[in-house]
C-alpha positions in Angstrom: 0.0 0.0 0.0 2.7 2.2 0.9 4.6 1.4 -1.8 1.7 2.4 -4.1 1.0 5.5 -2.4 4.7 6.8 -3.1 4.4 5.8 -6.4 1.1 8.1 -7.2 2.9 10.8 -5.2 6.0 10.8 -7.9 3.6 10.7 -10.7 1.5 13.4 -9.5 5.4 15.5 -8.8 6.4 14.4 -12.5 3.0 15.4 -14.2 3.1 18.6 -12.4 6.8 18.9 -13.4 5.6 18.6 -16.9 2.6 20.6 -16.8 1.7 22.1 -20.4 1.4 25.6 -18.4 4.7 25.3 -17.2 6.0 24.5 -20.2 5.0 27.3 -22.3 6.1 29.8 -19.4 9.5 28.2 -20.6 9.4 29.4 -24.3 10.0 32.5 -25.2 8.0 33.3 -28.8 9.8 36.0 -31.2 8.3 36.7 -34.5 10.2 37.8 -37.0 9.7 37.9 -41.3 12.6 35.4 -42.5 13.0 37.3 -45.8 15.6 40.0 -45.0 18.9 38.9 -45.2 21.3 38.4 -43.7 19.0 40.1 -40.7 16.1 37.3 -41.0 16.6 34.6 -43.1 17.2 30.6 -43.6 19.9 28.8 -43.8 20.5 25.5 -46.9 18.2 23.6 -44.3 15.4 25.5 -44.1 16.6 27.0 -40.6 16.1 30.4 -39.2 19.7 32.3 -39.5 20.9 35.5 -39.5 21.7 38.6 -37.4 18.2 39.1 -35.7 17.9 35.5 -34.6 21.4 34.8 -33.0 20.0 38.0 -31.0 17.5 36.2 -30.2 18.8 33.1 -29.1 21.3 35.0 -26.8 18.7 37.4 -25.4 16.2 34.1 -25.0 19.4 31.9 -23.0 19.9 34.8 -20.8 16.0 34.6 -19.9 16.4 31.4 -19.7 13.9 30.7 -22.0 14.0 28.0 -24.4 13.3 30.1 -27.8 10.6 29.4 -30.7 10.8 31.5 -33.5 7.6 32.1 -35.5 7.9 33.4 -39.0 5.0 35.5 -40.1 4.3 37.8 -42.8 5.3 41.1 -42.1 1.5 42.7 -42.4 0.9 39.9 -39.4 3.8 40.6 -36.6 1.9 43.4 -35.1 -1.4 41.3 -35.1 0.3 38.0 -33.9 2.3 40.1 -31.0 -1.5 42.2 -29.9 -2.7 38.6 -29.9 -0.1 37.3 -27.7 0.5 34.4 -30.1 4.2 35.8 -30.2 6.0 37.2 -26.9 8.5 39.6 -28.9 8.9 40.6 -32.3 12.5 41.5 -33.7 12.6 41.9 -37.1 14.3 44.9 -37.9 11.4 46.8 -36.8 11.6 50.7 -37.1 10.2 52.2 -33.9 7.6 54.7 -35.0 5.6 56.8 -33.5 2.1 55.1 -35.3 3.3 51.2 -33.9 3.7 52.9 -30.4 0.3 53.9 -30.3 -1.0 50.3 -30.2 2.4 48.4 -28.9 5.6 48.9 -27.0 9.3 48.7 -27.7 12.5 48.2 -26.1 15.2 50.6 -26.1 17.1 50.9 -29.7 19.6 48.1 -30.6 20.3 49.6 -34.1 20.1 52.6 -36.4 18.6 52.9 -39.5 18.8 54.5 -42.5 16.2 54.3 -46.1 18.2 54.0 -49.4 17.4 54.1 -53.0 17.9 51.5 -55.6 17.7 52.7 -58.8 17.3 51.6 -62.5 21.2 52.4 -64.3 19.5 54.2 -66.9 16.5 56.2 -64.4 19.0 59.6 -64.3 18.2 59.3 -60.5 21.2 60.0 -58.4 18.8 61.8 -55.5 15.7 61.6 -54.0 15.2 65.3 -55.4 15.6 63.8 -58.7 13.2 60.5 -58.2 10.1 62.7 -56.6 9.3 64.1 -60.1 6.6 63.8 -62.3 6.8 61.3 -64.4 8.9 58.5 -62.2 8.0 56.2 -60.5 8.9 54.2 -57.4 8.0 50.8 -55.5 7.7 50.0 -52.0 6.9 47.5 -49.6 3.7 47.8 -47.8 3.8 48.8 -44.7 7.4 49.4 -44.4 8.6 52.9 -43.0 9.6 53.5 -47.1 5.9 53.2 -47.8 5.3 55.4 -45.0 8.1 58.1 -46.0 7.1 57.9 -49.7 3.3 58.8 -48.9 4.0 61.7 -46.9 6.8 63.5 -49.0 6.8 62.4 -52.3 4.0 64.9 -53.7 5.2 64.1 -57.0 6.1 60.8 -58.3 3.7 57.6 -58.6 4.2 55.2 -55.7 3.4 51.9 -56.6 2.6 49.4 -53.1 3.6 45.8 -53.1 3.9 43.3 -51.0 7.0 42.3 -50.5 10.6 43.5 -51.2 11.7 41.1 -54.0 8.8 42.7 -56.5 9.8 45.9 -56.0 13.3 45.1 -56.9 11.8 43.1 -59.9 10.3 46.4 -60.6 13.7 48.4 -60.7 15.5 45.6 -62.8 13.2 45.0 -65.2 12.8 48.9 -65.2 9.3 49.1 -64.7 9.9 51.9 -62.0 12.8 54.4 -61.3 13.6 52.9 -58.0 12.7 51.7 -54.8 13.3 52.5 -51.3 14.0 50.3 -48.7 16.9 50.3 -46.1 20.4 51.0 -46.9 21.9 46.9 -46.0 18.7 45.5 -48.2 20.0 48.4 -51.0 23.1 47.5 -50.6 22.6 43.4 -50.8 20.4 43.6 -54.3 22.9 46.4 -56.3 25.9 43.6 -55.6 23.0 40.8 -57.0 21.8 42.9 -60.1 25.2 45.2 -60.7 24.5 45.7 -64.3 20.6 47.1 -64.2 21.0 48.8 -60.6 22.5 51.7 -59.0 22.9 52.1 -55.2 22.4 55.4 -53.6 23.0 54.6 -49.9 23.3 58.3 -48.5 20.6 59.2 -46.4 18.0 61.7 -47.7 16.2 61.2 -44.1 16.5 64.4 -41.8 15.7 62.0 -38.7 17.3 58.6 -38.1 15.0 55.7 -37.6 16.2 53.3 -35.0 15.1 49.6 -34.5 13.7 48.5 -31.2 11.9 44.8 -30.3 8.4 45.3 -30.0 6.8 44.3 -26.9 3.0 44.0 -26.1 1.8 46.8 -24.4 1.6 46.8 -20.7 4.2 44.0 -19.9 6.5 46.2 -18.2 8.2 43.2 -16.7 9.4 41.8 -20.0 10.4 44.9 -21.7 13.0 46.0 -19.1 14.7 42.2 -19.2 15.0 43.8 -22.8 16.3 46.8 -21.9 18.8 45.2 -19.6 20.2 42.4 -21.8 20.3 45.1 -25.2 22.3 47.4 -22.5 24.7 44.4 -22.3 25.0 43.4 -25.8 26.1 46.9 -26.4 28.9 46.8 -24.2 30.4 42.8 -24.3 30.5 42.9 -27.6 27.5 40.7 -28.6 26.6 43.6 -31.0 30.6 43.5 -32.8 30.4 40.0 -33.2 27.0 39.4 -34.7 28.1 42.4 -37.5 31.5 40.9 -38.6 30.2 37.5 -38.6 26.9 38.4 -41.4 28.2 41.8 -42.2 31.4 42.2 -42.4 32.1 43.0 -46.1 29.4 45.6 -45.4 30.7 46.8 -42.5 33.6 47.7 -44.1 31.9 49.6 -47.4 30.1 51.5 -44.9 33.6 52.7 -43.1 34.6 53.4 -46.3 31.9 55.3 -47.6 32.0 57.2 -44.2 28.1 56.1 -43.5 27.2 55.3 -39.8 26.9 51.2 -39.5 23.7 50.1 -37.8 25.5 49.2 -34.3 
Protein backbone atom coordinates (compact mmCIF):
# COMPACT_ATOMS: atom_id res chain seq x y z
CA UNK A 1 0.00 0.00 0.00
CA UNK A 2 2.72 2.16 0.90
CA UNK A 3 4.59 1.36 -1.83
CA UNK A 4 1.71 2.42 -4.08
CA UNK A 5 0.99 5.52 -2.37
CA UNK A 6 4.67 6.76 -3.14
CA UNK A 7 4.42 5.77 -6.38
CA UNK A 8 1.13 8.13 -7.19
CA UNK A 9 2.89 10.82 -5.15
CA UNK A 10 6.00 10.83 -7.95
CA UNK A 11 3.61 10.71 -10.69
CA UNK A 12 1.47 13.41 -9.46
CA UNK A 13 5.36 15.46 -8.85
CA UNK A 14 6.36 14.44 -12.47
CA UNK A 15 2.99 15.36 -14.15
CA UNK A 16 3.07 18.61 -12.42
CA UNK A 17 6.83 18.95 -13.37
CA UNK A 18 5.65 18.60 -16.94
CA UNK A 19 2.58 20.60 -16.81
CA UNK A 20 1.68 22.07 -20.37
CA UNK A 21 1.38 25.62 -18.41
CA UNK A 22 4.67 25.31 -17.24
CA UNK A 23 5.95 24.46 -20.18
CA UNK A 24 5.04 27.25 -22.34
CA UNK A 25 6.06 29.80 -19.37
CA UNK A 26 9.51 28.22 -20.59
CA UNK A 27 9.44 29.40 -24.34
CA UNK A 28 9.96 32.54 -25.25
CA UNK A 29 7.98 33.27 -28.79
CA UNK A 30 9.78 35.97 -31.21
CA UNK A 31 8.28 36.67 -34.45
CA UNK A 32 10.22 37.80 -37.02
CA UNK A 33 9.70 37.86 -41.34
CA UNK A 34 12.64 35.37 -42.46
CA UNK A 35 12.95 37.29 -45.77
CA UNK A 36 15.60 39.98 -44.96
CA UNK A 37 18.91 38.87 -45.19
CA UNK A 38 21.31 38.44 -43.66
CA UNK A 39 19.02 40.13 -40.65
CA UNK A 40 16.09 37.25 -41.04
CA UNK A 41 16.59 34.62 -43.10
CA UNK A 42 17.25 30.61 -43.62
CA UNK A 43 19.90 28.77 -43.79
CA UNK A 44 20.47 25.53 -46.94
CA UNK A 45 18.24 23.58 -44.28
CA UNK A 46 15.37 25.48 -44.13
CA UNK A 47 16.57 27.04 -40.63
CA UNK A 48 16.09 30.36 -39.15
CA UNK A 49 19.66 32.26 -39.48
CA UNK A 50 20.88 35.53 -39.50
CA UNK A 51 21.65 38.59 -37.43
CA UNK A 52 18.21 39.12 -35.67
CA UNK A 53 17.89 35.46 -34.60
CA UNK A 54 21.43 34.76 -32.96
CA UNK A 55 19.99 38.00 -31.01
CA UNK A 56 17.46 36.18 -30.21
CA UNK A 57 18.81 33.14 -29.12
CA UNK A 58 21.26 34.97 -26.77
CA UNK A 59 18.69 37.44 -25.41
CA UNK A 60 16.17 34.09 -25.02
CA UNK A 61 19.43 31.92 -23.05
CA UNK A 62 19.89 34.84 -20.83
CA UNK A 63 15.97 34.57 -19.90
CA UNK A 64 16.44 31.38 -19.68
CA UNK A 65 13.86 30.75 -21.97
CA UNK A 66 14.05 27.96 -24.38
CA UNK A 67 13.34 30.14 -27.81
CA UNK A 68 10.64 29.37 -30.71
CA UNK A 69 10.75 31.48 -33.53
CA UNK A 70 7.61 32.08 -35.46
CA UNK A 71 7.92 33.36 -39.02
CA UNK A 72 5.01 35.53 -40.05
CA UNK A 73 4.30 37.81 -42.76
CA UNK A 74 5.27 41.06 -42.12
CA UNK A 75 1.51 42.68 -42.43
CA UNK A 76 0.86 39.87 -39.40
CA UNK A 77 3.81 40.57 -36.56
CA UNK A 78 1.93 43.41 -35.06
CA UNK A 79 -1.40 41.29 -35.11
CA UNK A 80 0.32 37.99 -33.89
CA UNK A 81 2.25 40.12 -30.97
CA UNK A 82 -1.46 42.22 -29.91
CA UNK A 83 -2.73 38.64 -29.85
CA UNK A 84 -0.14 37.28 -27.75
CA UNK A 85 0.46 34.45 -30.14
CA UNK A 86 4.24 35.85 -30.17
CA UNK A 87 6.01 37.24 -26.87
CA UNK A 88 8.48 39.58 -28.86
CA UNK A 89 8.88 40.62 -32.33
CA UNK A 90 12.50 41.52 -33.66
CA UNK A 91 12.56 41.91 -37.09
CA UNK A 92 14.34 44.92 -37.91
CA UNK A 93 11.40 46.82 -36.81
CA UNK A 94 11.63 50.72 -37.09
CA UNK A 95 10.23 52.22 -33.94
CA UNK A 96 7.58 54.70 -35.00
CA UNK A 97 5.65 56.79 -33.45
CA UNK A 98 2.09 55.05 -35.26
CA UNK A 99 3.33 51.20 -33.89
CA UNK A 100 3.68 52.95 -30.45
CA UNK A 101 0.30 53.93 -30.31
CA UNK A 102 -0.96 50.27 -30.21
CA UNK A 103 2.40 48.42 -28.94
CA UNK A 104 5.62 48.91 -27.03
CA UNK A 105 9.27 48.73 -27.75
CA UNK A 106 12.54 48.25 -26.09
CA UNK A 107 15.17 50.62 -26.09
CA UNK A 108 17.07 50.88 -29.65
CA UNK A 109 19.56 48.09 -30.60
CA UNK A 110 20.27 49.62 -34.13
CA UNK A 111 20.13 52.58 -36.41
CA UNK A 112 18.61 52.85 -39.54
CA UNK A 113 18.83 54.53 -42.48
CA UNK A 114 16.16 54.29 -46.13
CA UNK A 115 18.21 53.98 -49.36
CA UNK A 116 17.42 54.11 -52.99
CA UNK A 117 17.90 51.47 -55.61
CA UNK A 118 17.74 52.73 -58.76
CA UNK A 119 17.26 51.60 -62.50
CA UNK A 120 21.17 52.44 -64.28
CA UNK A 121 19.51 54.21 -66.88
CA UNK A 122 16.52 56.18 -64.45
CA UNK A 123 19.02 59.64 -64.35
CA UNK A 124 18.16 59.27 -60.45
CA UNK A 125 21.19 60.03 -58.36
CA UNK A 126 18.77 61.77 -55.51
CA UNK A 127 15.72 61.60 -54.01
CA UNK A 128 15.17 65.25 -55.41
CA UNK A 129 15.57 63.81 -58.70
CA UNK A 130 13.16 60.51 -58.24
CA UNK A 131 10.12 62.66 -56.59
CA UNK A 132 9.25 64.14 -60.10
CA UNK A 133 6.59 63.85 -62.29
CA UNK A 134 6.75 61.33 -64.36
CA UNK A 135 8.93 58.50 -62.16
CA UNK A 136 7.96 56.19 -60.50
CA UNK A 137 8.88 54.19 -57.40
CA UNK A 138 7.99 50.79 -55.52
CA UNK A 139 7.69 50.03 -51.99
CA UNK A 140 6.92 47.51 -49.60
CA UNK A 141 3.71 47.76 -47.78
CA UNK A 142 3.80 48.81 -44.67
CA UNK A 143 7.36 49.45 -44.41
CA UNK A 144 8.64 52.95 -43.04
CA UNK A 145 9.56 53.54 -47.07
CA UNK A 146 5.92 53.22 -47.84
CA UNK A 147 5.33 55.35 -44.98
CA UNK A 148 8.13 58.07 -46.01
CA UNK A 149 7.13 57.92 -49.69
CA UNK A 150 3.31 58.82 -48.92
CA UNK A 151 4.04 61.72 -46.89
CA UNK A 152 6.75 63.50 -49.01
CA UNK A 153 6.77 62.38 -52.32
CA UNK A 154 3.96 64.93 -53.67
CA UNK A 155 5.16 64.14 -57.00
CA UNK A 156 6.13 60.84 -58.29
CA UNK A 157 3.67 57.58 -58.55
CA UNK A 158 4.18 55.21 -55.67
CA UNK A 159 3.39 51.88 -56.56
CA UNK A 160 2.57 49.43 -53.11
CA UNK A 161 3.56 45.78 -53.11
CA UNK A 162 3.89 43.25 -51.03
CA UNK A 163 7.02 42.29 -50.47
CA UNK A 164 10.63 43.46 -51.23
CA UNK A 165 11.72 41.15 -53.98
CA UNK A 166 8.84 42.67 -56.52
CA UNK A 167 9.77 45.86 -56.01
CA UNK A 168 13.32 45.07 -56.85
CA UNK A 169 11.84 43.07 -59.93
CA UNK A 170 10.30 46.36 -60.57
CA UNK A 171 13.70 48.41 -60.68
CA UNK A 172 15.54 45.61 -62.76
CA UNK A 173 13.19 44.97 -65.20
CA UNK A 174 12.80 48.88 -65.24
CA UNK A 175 9.34 49.12 -64.67
CA UNK A 176 9.86 51.89 -62.05
CA UNK A 177 12.83 54.42 -61.31
CA UNK A 178 13.64 52.92 -58.01
CA UNK A 179 12.67 51.73 -54.84
CA UNK A 180 13.28 52.49 -51.33
CA UNK A 181 14.00 50.27 -48.67
CA UNK A 182 16.90 50.34 -46.08
CA UNK A 183 20.36 51.00 -46.92
CA UNK A 184 21.87 46.91 -46.04
CA UNK A 185 18.73 45.48 -48.21
CA UNK A 186 19.96 48.41 -51.04
CA UNK A 187 23.14 47.45 -50.61
CA UNK A 188 22.61 43.43 -50.77
CA UNK A 189 20.35 43.63 -54.27
CA UNK A 190 22.87 46.37 -56.31
CA UNK A 191 25.91 43.62 -55.64
CA UNK A 192 22.96 40.81 -57.03
CA UNK A 193 21.76 42.91 -60.12
CA UNK A 194 25.18 45.15 -60.68
CA UNK A 195 24.52 45.68 -64.26
CA UNK A 196 20.64 47.13 -64.20
CA UNK A 197 21.01 48.82 -60.62
CA UNK A 198 22.46 51.69 -58.97
CA UNK A 199 22.86 52.06 -55.25
CA UNK A 200 22.43 55.39 -53.63
CA UNK A 201 22.96 54.61 -49.89
CA UNK A 202 23.33 58.27 -48.47
CA UNK A 203 20.56 59.21 -46.40
CA UNK A 204 18.03 61.70 -47.70
CA UNK A 205 16.15 61.16 -44.12
CA UNK A 206 16.50 64.40 -41.76
CA UNK A 207 15.73 61.95 -38.68
CA UNK A 208 17.31 58.61 -38.07
CA UNK A 209 14.97 55.69 -37.62
CA UNK A 210 16.20 53.25 -35.02
CA UNK A 211 15.07 49.64 -34.52
CA UNK A 212 13.74 48.49 -31.25
CA UNK A 213 11.94 44.84 -30.27
CA UNK A 214 8.40 45.27 -30.03
CA UNK A 215 6.77 44.31 -26.87
CA UNK A 216 3.02 44.00 -26.05
CA UNK A 217 1.80 46.78 -24.37
CA UNK A 218 1.59 46.82 -20.69
CA UNK A 219 4.22 44.04 -19.87
CA UNK A 220 6.53 46.17 -18.15
CA UNK A 221 8.24 43.16 -16.65
CA UNK A 222 9.44 41.78 -20.01
CA UNK A 223 10.38 44.94 -21.74
CA UNK A 224 12.95 46.04 -19.10
CA UNK A 225 14.69 42.18 -19.21
CA UNK A 226 15.02 43.76 -22.83
CA UNK A 227 16.26 46.83 -21.92
CA UNK A 228 18.78 45.16 -19.60
CA UNK A 229 20.17 42.42 -21.80
CA UNK A 230 20.27 45.09 -25.20
CA UNK A 231 22.33 47.40 -22.49
CA UNK A 232 24.73 44.41 -22.30
CA UNK A 233 25.00 43.41 -25.84
CA UNK A 234 26.09 46.94 -26.42
CA UNK A 235 28.86 46.79 -24.21
CA UNK A 236 30.38 42.84 -24.35
CA UNK A 237 30.50 42.91 -27.64
CA UNK A 238 27.54 40.71 -28.56
CA UNK A 239 26.56 43.56 -31.00
CA UNK A 240 30.57 43.52 -32.79
CA UNK A 241 30.38 39.98 -33.23
CA UNK A 242 26.96 39.36 -34.72
CA UNK A 243 28.07 42.43 -37.49
CA UNK A 244 31.49 40.88 -38.56
CA UNK A 245 30.17 37.48 -38.56
CA UNK A 246 26.91 38.35 -41.36
CA UNK A 247 28.16 41.75 -42.19
CA UNK A 248 31.42 42.16 -42.43
CA UNK A 249 32.09 43.00 -46.11
CA UNK A 250 29.41 45.56 -45.35
CA UNK A 251 30.70 46.84 -42.48
CA UNK A 252 33.56 47.73 -44.09
CA UNK A 253 31.90 49.58 -47.40
CA UNK A 254 30.05 51.55 -44.90
CA UNK A 255 33.55 52.69 -43.07
CA UNK A 256 34.60 53.42 -46.27
CA UNK A 257 31.88 55.31 -47.60
CA UNK A 258 32.02 57.18 -44.19
CA UNK A 259 28.06 56.14 -43.45
CA UNK A 260 27.21 55.32 -39.84
CA UNK A 261 26.92 51.16 -39.48
CA UNK A 262 23.74 50.11 -37.75
CA UNK A 263 25.50 49.25 -34.25
Amino acid sequence: MIKNIIALVLVSILFMACSPKEKENNILRVGMELAYPPFEMTDKEGEPSGVSVDFAKALAKSLNKELVIENIAWVGLIPSLKTQKVDLIISSMTITEERKKSIDFSDPYATASLALLVGINSGVDSMDDLNQVGKKVAVKKGTTAHVYASKYMDKAEILVFDNEASCVLEVVQGKVDATIYGQLTVYNNWKKHPDTTKAILTSFQKDKEYWGVAIKKGNEKLKAKVNAFIRKAKTDGTFDTLSYKYLKETRETFDTLNIPFFF
